[in-house]
CHARMM internal coordinates of N, CA and C (Angstrom, degrees):
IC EDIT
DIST 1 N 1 CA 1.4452
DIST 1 CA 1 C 1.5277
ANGL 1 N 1 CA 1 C 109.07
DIST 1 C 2 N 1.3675
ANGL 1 CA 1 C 2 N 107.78
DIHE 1 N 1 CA 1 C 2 N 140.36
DIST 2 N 2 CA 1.6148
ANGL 1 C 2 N 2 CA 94.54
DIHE 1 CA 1 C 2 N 2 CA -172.13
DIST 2 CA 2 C 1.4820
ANGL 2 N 2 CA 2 C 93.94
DIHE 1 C 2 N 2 CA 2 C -103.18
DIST 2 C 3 N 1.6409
ANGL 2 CA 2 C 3 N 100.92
DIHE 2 N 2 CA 2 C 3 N 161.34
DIST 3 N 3 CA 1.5142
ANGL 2 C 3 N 3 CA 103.63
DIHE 2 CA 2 C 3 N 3 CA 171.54
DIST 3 CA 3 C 1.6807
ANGL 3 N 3 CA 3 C 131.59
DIHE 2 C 3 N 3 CA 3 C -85.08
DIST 3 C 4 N 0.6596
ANGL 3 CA 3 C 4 N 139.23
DIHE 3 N 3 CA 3 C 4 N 138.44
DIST 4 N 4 CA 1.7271
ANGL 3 C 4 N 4 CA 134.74
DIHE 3 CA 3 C 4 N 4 CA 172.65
DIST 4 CA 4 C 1.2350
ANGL 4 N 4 CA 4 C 115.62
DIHE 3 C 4 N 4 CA 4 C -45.41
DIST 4 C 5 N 0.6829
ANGL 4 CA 4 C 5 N 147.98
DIHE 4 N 4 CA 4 C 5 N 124.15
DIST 5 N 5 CA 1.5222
ANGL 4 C 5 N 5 CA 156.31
DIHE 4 CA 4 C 5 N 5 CA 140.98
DIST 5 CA 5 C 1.5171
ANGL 5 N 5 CA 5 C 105.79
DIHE 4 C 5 N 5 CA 5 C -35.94
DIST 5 C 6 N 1.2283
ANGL 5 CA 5 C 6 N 117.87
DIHE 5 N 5 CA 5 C 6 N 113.84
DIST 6 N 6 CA 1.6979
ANGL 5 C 6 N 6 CA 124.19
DIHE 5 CA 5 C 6 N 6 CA 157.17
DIST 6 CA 6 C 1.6931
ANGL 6 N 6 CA 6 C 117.60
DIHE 5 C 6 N 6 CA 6 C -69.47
DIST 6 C 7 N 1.5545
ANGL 6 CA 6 C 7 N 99.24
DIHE 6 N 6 CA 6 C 7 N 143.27
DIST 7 N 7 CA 1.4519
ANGL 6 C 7 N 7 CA 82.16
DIHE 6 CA 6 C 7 N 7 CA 157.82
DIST 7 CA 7 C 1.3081
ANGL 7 N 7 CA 7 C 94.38
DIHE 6 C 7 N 7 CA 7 C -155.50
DIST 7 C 8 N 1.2609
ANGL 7 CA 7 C 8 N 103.66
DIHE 7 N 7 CA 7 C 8 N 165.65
DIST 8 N 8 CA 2.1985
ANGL 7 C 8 N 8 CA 120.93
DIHE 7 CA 7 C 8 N 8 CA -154.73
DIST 8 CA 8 C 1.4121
ANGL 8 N 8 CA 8 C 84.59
DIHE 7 C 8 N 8 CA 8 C -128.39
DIST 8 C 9 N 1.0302
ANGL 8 CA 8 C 9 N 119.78
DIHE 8 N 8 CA 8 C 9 N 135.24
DIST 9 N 9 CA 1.8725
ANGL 8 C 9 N 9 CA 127.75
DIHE 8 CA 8 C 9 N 9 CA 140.75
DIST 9 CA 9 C 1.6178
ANGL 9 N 9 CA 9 C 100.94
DIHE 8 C 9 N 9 CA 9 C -96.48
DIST 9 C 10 N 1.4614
ANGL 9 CA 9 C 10 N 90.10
DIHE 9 N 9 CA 9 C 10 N 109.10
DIST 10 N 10 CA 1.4790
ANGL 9 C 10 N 10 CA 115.26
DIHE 9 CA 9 C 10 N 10 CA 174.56
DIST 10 CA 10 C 1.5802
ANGL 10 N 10 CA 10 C 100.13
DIHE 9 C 10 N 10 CA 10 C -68.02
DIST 10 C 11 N 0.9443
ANGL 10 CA 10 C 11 N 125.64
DIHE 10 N 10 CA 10 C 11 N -36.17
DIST 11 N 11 CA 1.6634
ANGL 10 C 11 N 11 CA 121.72
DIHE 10 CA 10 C 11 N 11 CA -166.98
DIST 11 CA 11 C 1.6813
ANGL 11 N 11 CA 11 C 105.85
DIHE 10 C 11 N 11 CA 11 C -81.88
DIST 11 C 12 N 1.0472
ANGL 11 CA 11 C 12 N 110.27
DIHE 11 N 11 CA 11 C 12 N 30.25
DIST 12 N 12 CA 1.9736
ANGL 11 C 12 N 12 CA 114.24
DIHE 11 CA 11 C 12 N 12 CA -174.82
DIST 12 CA 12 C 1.1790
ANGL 12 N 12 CA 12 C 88.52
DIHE 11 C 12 N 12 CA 12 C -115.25
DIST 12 C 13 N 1.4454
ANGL 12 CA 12 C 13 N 94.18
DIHE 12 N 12 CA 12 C 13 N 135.36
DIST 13 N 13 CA 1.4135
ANGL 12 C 13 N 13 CA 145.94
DIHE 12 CA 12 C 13 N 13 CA 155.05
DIST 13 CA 13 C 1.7939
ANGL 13 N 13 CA 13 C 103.10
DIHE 12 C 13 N 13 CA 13 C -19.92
DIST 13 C 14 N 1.2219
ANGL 13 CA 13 C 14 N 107.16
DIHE 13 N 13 CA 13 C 14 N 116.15
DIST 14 N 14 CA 2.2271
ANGL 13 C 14 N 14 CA 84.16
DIHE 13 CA 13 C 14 N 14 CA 156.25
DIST 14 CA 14 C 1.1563
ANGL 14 N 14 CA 14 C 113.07
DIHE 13 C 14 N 14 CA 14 C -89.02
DIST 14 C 15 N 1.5109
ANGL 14 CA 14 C 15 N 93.89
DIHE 14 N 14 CA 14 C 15 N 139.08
DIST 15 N 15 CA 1.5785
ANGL 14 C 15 N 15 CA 98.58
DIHE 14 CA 14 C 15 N 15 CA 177.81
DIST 15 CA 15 C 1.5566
ANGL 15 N 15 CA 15 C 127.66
DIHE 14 C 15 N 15 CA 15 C -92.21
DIST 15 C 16 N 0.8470
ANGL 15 CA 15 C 16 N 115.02
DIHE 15 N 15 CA 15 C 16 N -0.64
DIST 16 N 16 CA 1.7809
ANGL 15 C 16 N 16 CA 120.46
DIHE 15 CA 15 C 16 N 16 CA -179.70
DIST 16 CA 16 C 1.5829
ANGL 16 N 16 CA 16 C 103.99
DIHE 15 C 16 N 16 CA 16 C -165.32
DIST 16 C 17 N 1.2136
ANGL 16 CA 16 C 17 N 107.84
DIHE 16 N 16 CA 16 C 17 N 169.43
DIST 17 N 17 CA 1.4333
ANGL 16 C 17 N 17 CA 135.51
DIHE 16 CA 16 C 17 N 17 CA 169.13
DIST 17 CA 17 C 1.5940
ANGL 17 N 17 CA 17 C 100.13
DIHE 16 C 17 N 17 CA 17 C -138.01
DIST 17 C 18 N 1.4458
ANGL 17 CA 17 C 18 N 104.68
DIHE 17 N 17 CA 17 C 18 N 160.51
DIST 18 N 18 CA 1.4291
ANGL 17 C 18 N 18 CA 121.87
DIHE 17 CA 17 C 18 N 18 CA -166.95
DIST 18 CA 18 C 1.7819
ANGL 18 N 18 CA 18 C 115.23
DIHE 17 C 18 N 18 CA 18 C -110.95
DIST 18 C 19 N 0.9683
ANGL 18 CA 18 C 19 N 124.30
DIHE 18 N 18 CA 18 C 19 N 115.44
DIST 19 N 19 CA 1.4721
ANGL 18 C 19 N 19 CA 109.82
DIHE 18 CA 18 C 19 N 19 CA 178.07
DIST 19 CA 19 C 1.8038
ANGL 19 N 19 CA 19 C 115.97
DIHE 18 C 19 N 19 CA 19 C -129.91
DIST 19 C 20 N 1.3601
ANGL 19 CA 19 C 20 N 100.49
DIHE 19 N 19 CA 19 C 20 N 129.17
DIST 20 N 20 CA 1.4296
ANGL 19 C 20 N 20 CA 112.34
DIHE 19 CA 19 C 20 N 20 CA -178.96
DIST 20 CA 20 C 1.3544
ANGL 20 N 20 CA 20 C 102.11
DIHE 19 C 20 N 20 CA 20 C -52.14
DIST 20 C 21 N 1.4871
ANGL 20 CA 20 C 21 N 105.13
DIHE 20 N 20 CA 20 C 21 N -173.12
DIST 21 N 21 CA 1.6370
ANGL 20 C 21 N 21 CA 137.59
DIHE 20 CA 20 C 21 N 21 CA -171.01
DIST 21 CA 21 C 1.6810
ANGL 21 N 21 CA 21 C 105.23
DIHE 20 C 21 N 21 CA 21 C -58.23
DIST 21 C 22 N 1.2990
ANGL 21 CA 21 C 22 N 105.77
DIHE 21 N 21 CA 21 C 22 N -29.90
DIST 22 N 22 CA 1.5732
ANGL 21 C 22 N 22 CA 112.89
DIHE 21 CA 21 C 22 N 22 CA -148.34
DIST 22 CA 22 C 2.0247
ANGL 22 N 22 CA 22 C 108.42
DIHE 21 C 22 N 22 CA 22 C -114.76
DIST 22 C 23 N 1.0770
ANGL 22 CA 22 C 23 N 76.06
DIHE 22 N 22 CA 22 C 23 N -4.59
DIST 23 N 23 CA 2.1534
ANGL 22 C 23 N 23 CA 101.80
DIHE 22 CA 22 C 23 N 23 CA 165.91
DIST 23 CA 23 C 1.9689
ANGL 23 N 23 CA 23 C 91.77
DIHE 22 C 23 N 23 CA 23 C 95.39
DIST 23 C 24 N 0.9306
ANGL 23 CA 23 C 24 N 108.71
DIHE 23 N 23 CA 23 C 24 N 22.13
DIST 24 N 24 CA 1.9892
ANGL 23 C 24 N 24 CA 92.08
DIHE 23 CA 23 C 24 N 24 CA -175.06
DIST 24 CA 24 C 1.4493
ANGL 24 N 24 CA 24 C 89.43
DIHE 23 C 24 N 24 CA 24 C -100.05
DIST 24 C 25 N 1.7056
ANGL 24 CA 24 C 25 N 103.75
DIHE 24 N 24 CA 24 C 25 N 157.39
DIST 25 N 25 CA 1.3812
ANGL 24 C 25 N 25 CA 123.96
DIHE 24 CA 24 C 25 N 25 CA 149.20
DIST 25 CA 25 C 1.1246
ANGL 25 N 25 CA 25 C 158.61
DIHE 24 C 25 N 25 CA 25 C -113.69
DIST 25 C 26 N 0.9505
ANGL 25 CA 25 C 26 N 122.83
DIHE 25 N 25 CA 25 C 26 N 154.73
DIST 26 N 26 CA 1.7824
ANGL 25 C 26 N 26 CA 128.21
DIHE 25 CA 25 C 26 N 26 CA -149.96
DIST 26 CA 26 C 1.3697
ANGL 26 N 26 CA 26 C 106.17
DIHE 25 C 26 N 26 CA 26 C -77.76
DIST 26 C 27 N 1.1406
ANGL 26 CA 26 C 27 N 110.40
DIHE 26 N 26 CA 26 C 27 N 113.16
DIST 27 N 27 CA 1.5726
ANGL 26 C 27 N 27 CA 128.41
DIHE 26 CA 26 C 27 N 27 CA -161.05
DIST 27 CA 27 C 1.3784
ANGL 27 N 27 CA 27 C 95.62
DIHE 26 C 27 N 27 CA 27 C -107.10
DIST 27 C 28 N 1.3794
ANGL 27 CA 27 C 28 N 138.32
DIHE 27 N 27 CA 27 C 28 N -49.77
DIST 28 N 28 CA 1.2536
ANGL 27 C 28 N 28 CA 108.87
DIHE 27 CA 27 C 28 N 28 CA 177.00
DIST 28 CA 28 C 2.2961
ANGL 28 N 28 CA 28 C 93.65
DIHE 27 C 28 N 28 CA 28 C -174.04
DIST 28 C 29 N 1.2610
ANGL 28 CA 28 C 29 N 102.22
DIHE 28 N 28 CA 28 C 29 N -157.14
DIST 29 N 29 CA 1.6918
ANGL 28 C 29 N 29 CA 112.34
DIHE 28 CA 28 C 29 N 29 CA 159.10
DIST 29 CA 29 C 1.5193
ANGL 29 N 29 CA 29 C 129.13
DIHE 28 C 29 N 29 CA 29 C -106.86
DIST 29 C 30 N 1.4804
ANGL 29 CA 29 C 30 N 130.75
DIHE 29 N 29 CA 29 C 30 N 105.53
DIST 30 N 30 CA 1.4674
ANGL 29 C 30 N 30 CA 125.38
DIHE 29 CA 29 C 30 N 30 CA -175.06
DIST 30 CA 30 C 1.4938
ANGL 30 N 30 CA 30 C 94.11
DIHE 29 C 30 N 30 CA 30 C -107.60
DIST 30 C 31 N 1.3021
ANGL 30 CA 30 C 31 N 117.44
DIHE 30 N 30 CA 30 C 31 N 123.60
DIST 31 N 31 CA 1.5526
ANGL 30 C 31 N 31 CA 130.79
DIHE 30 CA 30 C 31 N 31 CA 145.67
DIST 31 CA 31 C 1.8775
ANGL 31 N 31 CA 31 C 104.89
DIHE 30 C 31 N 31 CA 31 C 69.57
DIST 31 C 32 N 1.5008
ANGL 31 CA 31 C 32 N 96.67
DIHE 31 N 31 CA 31 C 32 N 34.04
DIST 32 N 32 CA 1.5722
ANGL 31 C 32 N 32 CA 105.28
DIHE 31 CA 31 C 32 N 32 CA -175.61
DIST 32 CA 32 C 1.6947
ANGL 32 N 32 CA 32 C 107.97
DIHE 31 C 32 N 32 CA 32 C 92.32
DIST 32 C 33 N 1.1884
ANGL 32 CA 32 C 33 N 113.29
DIHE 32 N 32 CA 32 C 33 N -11.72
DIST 33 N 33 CA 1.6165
ANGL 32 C 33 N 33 CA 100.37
DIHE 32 CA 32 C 33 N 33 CA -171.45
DIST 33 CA 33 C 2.0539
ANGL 33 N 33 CA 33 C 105.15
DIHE 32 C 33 N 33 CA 33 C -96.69
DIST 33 C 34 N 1.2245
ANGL 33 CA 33 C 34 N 80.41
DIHE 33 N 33 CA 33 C 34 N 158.58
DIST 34 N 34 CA 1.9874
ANGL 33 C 34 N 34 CA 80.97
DIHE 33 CA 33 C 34 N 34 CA 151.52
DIST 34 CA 34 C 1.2141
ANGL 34 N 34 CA 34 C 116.80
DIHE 33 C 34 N 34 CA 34 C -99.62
DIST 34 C 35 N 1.3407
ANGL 34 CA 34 C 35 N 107.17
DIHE 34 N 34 CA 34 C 35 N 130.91
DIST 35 N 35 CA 1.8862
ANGL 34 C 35 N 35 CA 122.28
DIHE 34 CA 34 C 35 N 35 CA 163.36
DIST 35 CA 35 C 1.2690
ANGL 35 N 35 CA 35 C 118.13
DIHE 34 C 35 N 35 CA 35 C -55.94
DIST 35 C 36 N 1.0208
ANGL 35 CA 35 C 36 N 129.57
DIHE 35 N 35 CA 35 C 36 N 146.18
DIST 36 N 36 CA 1.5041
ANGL 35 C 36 N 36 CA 122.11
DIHE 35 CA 35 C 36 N 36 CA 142.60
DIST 36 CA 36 C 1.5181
ANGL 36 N 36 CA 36 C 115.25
DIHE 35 C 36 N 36 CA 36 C -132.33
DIST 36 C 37 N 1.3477
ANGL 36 CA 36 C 37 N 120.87
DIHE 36 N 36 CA 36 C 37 N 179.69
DIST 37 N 37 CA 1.2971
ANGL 36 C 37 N 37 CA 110.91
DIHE 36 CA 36 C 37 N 37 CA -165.07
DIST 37 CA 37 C 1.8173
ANGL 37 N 37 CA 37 C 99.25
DIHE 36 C 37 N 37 CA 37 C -162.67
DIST 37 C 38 N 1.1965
ANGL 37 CA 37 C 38 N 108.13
DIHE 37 N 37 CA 37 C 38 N 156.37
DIST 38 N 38 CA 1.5076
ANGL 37 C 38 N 38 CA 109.63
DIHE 37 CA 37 C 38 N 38 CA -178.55
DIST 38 CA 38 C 1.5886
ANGL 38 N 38 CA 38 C 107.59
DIHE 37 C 38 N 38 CA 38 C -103.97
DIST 38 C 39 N 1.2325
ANGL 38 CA 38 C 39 N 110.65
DIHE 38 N 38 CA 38 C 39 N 11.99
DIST 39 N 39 CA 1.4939
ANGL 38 C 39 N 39 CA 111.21
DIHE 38 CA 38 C 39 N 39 CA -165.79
DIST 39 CA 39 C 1.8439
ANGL 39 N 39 CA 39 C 92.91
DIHE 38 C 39 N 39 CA 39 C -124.43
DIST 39 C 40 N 1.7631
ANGL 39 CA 39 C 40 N 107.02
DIHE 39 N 39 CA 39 C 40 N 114.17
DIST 40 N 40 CA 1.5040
ANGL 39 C 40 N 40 CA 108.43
DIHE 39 CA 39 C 40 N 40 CA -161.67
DIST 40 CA 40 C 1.6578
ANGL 40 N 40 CA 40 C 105.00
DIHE 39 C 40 N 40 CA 40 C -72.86
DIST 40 C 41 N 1.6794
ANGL 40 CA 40 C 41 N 112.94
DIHE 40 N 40 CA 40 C 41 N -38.78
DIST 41 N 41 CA 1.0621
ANGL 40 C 41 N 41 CA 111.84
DIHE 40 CA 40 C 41 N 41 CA 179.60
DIST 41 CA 41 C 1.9227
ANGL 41 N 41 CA 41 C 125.52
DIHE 40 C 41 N 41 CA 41 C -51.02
DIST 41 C 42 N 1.8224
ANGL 41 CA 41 C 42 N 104.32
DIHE 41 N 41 CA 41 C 42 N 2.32
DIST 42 N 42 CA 1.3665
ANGL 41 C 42 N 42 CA 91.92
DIHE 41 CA 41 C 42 N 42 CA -177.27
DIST 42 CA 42 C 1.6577
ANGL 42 N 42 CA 42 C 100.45
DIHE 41 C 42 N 42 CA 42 C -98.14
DIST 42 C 43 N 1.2020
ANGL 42 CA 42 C 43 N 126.48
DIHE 42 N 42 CA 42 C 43 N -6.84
DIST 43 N 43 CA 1.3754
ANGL 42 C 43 N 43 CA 136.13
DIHE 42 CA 42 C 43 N 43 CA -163.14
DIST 43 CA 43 C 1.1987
ANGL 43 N 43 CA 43 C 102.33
DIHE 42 C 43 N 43 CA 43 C -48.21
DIST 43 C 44 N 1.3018
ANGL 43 CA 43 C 44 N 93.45
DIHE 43 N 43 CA 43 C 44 N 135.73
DIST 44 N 44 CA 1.9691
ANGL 43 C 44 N 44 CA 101.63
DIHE 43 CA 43 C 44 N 44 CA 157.82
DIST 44 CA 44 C 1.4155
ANGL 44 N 44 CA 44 C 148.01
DIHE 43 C 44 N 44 CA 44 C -89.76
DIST 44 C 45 N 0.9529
ANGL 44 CA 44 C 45 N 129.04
DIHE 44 N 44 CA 44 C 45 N 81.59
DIST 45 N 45 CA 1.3615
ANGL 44 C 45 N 45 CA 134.18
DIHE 44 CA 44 C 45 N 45 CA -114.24
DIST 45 CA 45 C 2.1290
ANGL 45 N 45 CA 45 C 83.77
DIHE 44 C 45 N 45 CA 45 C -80.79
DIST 45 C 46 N 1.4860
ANGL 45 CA 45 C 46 N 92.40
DIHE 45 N 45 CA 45 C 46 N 154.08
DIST 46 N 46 CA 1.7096
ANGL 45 C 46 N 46 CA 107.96
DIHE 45 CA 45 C 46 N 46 CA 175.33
DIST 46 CA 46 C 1.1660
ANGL 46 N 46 CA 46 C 112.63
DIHE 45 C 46 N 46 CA 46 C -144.19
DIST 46 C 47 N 1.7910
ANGL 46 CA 46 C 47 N 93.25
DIHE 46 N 46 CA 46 C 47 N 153.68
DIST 47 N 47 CA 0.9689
ANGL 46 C 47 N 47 CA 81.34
DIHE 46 CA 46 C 47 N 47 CA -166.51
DIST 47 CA 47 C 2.3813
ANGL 47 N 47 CA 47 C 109.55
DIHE 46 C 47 N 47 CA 47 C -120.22
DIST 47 C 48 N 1.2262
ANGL 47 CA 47 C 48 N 109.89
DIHE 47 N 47 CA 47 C 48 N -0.47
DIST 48 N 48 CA 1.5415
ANGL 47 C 48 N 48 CA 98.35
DIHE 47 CA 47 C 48 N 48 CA 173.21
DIST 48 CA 48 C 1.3356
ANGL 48 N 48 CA 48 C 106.94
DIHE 47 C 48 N 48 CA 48 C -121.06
DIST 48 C 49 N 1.1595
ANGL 48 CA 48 C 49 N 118.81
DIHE 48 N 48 CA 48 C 49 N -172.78
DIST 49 N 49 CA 1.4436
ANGL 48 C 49 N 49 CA 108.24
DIHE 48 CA 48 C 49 N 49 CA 162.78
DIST 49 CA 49 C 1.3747
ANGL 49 N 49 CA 49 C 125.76
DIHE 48 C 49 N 49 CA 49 C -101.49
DIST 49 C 50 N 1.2340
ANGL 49 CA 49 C 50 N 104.72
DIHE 49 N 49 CA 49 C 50 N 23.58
DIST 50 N 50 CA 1.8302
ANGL 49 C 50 N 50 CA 106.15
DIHE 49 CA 49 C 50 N 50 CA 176.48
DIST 50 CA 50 C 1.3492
ANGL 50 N 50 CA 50 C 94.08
DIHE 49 C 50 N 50 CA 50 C -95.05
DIST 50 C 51 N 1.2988
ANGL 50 CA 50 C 51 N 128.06
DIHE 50 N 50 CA 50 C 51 N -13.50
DIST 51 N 51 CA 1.5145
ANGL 50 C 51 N 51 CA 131.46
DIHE 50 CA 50 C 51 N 51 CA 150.51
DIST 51 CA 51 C 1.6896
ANGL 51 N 51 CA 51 C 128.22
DIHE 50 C 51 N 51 CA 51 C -20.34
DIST 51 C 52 N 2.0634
ANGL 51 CA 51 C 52 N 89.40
DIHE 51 N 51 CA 51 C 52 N -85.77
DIST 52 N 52 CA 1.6036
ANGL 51 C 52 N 52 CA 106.44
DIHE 51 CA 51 C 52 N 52 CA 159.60
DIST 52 CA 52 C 1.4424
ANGL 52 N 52 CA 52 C 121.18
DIHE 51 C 52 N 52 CA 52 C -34.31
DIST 52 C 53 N 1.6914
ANGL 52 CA 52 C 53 N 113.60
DIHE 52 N 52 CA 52 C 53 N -58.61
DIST 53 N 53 CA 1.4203
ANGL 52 C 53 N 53 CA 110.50
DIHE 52 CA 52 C 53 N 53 CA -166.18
DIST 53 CA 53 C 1.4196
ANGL 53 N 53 CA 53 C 122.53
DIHE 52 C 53 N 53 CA 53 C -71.64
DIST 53 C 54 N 1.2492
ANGL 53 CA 53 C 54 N 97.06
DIHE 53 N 53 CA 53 C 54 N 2.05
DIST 54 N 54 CA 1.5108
ANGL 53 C 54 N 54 CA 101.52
DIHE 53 CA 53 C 54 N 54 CA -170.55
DIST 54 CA 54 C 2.1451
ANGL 54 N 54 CA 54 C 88.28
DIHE 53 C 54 N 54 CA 54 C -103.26
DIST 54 C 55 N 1.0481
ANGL 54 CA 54 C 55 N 117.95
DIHE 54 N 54 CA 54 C 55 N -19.66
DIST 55 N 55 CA 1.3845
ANGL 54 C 55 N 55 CA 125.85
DIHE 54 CA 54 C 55 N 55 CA -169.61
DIST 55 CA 55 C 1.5710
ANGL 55 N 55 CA 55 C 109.31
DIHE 54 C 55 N 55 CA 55 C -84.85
DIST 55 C 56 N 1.5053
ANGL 55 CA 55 C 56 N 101.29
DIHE 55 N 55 CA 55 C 56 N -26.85
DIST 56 N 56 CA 1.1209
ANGL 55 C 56 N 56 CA 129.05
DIHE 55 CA 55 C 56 N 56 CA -172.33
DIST 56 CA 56 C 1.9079
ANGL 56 N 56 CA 56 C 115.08
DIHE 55 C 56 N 56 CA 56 C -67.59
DIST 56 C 57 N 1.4722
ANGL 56 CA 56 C 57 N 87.14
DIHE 56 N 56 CA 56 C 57 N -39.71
DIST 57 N 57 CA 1.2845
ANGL 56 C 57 N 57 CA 91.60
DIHE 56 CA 56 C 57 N 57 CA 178.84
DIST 57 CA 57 C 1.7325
ANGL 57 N 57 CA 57 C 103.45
DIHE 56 C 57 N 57 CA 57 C -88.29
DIST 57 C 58 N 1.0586
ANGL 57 CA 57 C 58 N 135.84
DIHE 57 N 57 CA 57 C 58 N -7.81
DIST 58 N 58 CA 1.4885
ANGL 57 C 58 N 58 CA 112.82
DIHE 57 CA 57 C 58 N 58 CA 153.31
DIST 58 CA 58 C 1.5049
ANGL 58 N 58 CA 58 C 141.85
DIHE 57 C 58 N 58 CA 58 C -106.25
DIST 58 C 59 N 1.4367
ANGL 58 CA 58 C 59 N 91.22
DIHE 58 N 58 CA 58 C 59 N 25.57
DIST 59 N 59 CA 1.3372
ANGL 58 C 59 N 59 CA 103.02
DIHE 58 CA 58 C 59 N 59 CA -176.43
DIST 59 CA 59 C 1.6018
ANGL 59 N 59 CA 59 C 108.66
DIHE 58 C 59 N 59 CA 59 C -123.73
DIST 59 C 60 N 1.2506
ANGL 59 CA 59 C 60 N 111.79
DIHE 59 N 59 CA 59 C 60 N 147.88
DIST 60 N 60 CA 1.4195
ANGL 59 C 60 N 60 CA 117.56
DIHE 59 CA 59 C 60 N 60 CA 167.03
DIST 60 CA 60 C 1.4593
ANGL 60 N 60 CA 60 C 112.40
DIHE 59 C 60 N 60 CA 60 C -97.06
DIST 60 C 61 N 1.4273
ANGL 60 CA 60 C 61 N 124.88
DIHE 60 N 60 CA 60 C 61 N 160.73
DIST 61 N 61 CA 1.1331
ANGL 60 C 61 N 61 CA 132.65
DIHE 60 CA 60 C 61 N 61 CA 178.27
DIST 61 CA 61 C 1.7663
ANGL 61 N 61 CA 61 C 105.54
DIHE 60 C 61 N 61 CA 61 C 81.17
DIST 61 C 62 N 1.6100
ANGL 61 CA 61 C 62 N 102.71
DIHE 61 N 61 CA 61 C 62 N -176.28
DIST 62 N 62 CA 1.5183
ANGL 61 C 62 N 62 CA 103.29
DIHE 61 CA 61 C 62 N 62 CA -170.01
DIST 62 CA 62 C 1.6735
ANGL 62 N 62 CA 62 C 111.51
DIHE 61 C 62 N 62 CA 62 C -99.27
DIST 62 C 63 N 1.4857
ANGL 62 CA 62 C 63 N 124.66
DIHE 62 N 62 CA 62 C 63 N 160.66
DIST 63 N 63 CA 1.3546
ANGL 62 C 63 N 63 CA 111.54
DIHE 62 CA 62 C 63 N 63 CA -145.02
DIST 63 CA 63 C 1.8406
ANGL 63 N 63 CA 63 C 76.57
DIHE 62 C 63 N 63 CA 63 C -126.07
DIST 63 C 64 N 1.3245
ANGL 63 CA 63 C 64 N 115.09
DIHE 63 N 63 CA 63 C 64 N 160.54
DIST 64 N 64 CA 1.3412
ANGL 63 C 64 N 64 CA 122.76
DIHE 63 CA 63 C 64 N 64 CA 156.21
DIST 64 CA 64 C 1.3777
ANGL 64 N 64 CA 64 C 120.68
DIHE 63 C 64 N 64 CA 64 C -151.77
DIST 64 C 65 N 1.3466
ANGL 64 CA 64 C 65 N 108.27
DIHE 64 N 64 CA 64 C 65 N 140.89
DIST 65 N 65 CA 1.2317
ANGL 64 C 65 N 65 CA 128.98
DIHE 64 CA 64 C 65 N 65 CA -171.82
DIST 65 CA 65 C 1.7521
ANGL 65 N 65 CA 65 C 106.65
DIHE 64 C 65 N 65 CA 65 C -75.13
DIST 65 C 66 N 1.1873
ANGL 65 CA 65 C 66 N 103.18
DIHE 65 N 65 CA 65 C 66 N 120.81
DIST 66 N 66 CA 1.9441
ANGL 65 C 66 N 66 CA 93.70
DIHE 65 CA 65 C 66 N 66 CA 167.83
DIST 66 CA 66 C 1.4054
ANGL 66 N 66 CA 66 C 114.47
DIHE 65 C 66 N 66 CA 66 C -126.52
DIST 66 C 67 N 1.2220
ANGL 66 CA 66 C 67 N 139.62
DIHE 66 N 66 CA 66 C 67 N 100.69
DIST 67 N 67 CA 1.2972
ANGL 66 C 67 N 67 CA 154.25
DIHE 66 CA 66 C 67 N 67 CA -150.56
DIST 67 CA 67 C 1.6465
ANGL 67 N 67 CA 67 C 107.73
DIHE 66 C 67 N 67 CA 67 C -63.49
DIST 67 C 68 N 1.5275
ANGL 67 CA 67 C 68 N 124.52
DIHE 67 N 67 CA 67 C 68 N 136.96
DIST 68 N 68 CA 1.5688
ANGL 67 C 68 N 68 CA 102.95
DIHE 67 CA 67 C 68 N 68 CA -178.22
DIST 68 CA 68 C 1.3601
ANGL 68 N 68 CA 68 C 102.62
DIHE 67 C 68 N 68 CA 68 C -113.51
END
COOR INIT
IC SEED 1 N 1 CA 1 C
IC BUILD
């Protein structure tokens, strides 16, 4: 079976950032964990939601999407 070829348009817009229970955002992964941060300008902006679910599984508490 052959595989698909992906392709990304690097030049798109991000569409959301992610923010925990407690209003911080998900800045990135250190040492297996998720970051978060109270400072929005560090956010990492994403862009599908196979993103979240994958974020989902290392985080506790509830996650929300805020669109930019």
């Amino acid at each position: 079976m052959k595989k698909k070829k992906r392709v990304f348009d690097i030049d798109k817009e991000p569409e959301f950032i992610v923010l925990n229970d407690q209003c911080q955002a998900f800045i990135g992964f250190k040492e297996g964990e998720a970051i978060f941060s109270d400072d929005l300008d560090l956010a990492k902006p994403l862009y599908n939601d196979n993103q979240v679910a994958t974020l989902r599984v290392y985080t506790y508490g509830k996650l929300e999407k805020e669109y930019i």
